[in-house]
C-alpha positions in Angstrom: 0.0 0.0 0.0 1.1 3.5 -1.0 1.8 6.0 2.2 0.0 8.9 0.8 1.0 10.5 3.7 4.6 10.6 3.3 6.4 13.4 0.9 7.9 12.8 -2.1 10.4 14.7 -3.8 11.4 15.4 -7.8 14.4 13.1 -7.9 11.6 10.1 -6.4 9.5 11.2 -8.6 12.1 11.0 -11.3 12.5 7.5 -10.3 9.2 6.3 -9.9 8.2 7.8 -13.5 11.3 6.1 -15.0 10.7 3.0 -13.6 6.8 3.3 -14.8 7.8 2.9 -18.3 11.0 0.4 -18.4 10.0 -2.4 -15.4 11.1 -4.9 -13.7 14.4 -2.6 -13.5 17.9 -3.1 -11.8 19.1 -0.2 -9.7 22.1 0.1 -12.0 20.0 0.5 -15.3 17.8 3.3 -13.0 21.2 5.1 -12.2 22.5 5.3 -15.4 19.3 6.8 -16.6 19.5 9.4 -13.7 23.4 9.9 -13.8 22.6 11.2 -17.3 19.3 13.3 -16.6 20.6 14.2 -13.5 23.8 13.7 -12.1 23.2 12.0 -8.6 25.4 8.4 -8.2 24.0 4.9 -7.8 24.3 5.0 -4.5 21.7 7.8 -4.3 19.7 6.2 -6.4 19.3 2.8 -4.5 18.9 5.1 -1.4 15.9 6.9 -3.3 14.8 3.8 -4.8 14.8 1.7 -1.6 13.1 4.4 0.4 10.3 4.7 -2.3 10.1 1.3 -1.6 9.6 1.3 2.5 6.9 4.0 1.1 5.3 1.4 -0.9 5.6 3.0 -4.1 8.2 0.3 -5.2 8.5 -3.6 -5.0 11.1 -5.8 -5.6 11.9 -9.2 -6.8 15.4 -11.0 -6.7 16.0 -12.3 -10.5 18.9 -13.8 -11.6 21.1 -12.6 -9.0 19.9 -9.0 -8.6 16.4 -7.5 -7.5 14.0 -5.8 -10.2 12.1 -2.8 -9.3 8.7 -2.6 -10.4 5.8 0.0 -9.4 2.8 -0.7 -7.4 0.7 1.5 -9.3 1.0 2.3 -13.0 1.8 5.9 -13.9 -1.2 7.2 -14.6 -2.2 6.6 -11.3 0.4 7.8 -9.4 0.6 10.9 -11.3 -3.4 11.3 -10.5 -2.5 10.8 -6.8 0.4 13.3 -6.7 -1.7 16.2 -8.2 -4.7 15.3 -5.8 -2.6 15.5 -2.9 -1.5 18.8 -4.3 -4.6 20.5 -5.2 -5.9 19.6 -1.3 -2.8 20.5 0.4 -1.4 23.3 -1.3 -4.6 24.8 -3.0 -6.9 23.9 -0.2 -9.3 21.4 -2.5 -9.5 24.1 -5.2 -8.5 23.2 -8.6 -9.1 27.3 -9.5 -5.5 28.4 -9.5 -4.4 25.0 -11.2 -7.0 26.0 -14.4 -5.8 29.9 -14.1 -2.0 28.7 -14.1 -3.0 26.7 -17.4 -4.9 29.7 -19.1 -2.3 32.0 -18.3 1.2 30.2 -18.8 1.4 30.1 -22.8 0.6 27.7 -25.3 -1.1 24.5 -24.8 -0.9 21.6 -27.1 -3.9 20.9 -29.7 -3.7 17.8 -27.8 -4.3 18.5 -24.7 -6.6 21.2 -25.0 -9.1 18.6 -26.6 -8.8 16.3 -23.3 -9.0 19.2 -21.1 -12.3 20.1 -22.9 -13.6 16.2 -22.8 -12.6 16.3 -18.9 -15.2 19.4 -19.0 -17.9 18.1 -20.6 -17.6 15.1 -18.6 -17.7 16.6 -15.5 -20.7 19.1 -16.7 -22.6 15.9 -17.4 -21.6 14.2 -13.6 -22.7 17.7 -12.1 -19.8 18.8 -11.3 -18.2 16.3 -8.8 
């Protein structure tokens, strides 16, 4: 189970969004990613990586000699998580500023101005919850 209590930083989040898209992963295939994006050593990285797992973001499995990270929720998920614990704790439950940051900080894809419009619509037709 995922402590959605406990803080989590860019470099975890870093991780955890790396590891999302190439799993089951060795620590040393995570660090050489984050070396390169980042700079931090591999002994950072399995810090980071072991505490996201004490966190229960993280498992691992012992294969072939080494353990293999893999996520306990898919991306998608976790990235929905992180921005509802955002938009309660730092905008008190109001996703107001959030929209206002969007409308005023430049250009928005084609893209994602289409989803944003479906997510509208969709929530017009749920009333609004």
């Amino acid at each position: 189970m995922v402590d959605s209590k406990a803080s989590i930083g860019p470099l975890e989040i870093e991780i955890l969004r790396y590891i999302g898209e190439h799993y089951p992963i060795r620590v040393a295939e995570v660090a050489e990613h984050v070396a390169q994006t980042t700079g931090h050593a591999r002994t950072t990285v399995l810090t980071v990586m072991e505490r996201l797992r004490r966190k229960g973001y993280l498992t691992r499995k012992q294969m072939g000699g080494a353990y293999r990270y893999s996520p306990k929720v898919p991306n998608q998920e976790l990235l929905r998580g992180l921005v509802k614990d955002f938009v309660d704790t730092t905008l008190g439950g109001s996703v107001s500023p959030f929209v206002a940051f969007l409308a005023e900080s430049g250009p928005i894809s084609e893209d994602d101005l289409n989803r944003l419009k479906r997510l509208v619509r969709a929530m017009e037709k749920k009333g609004g919850r």
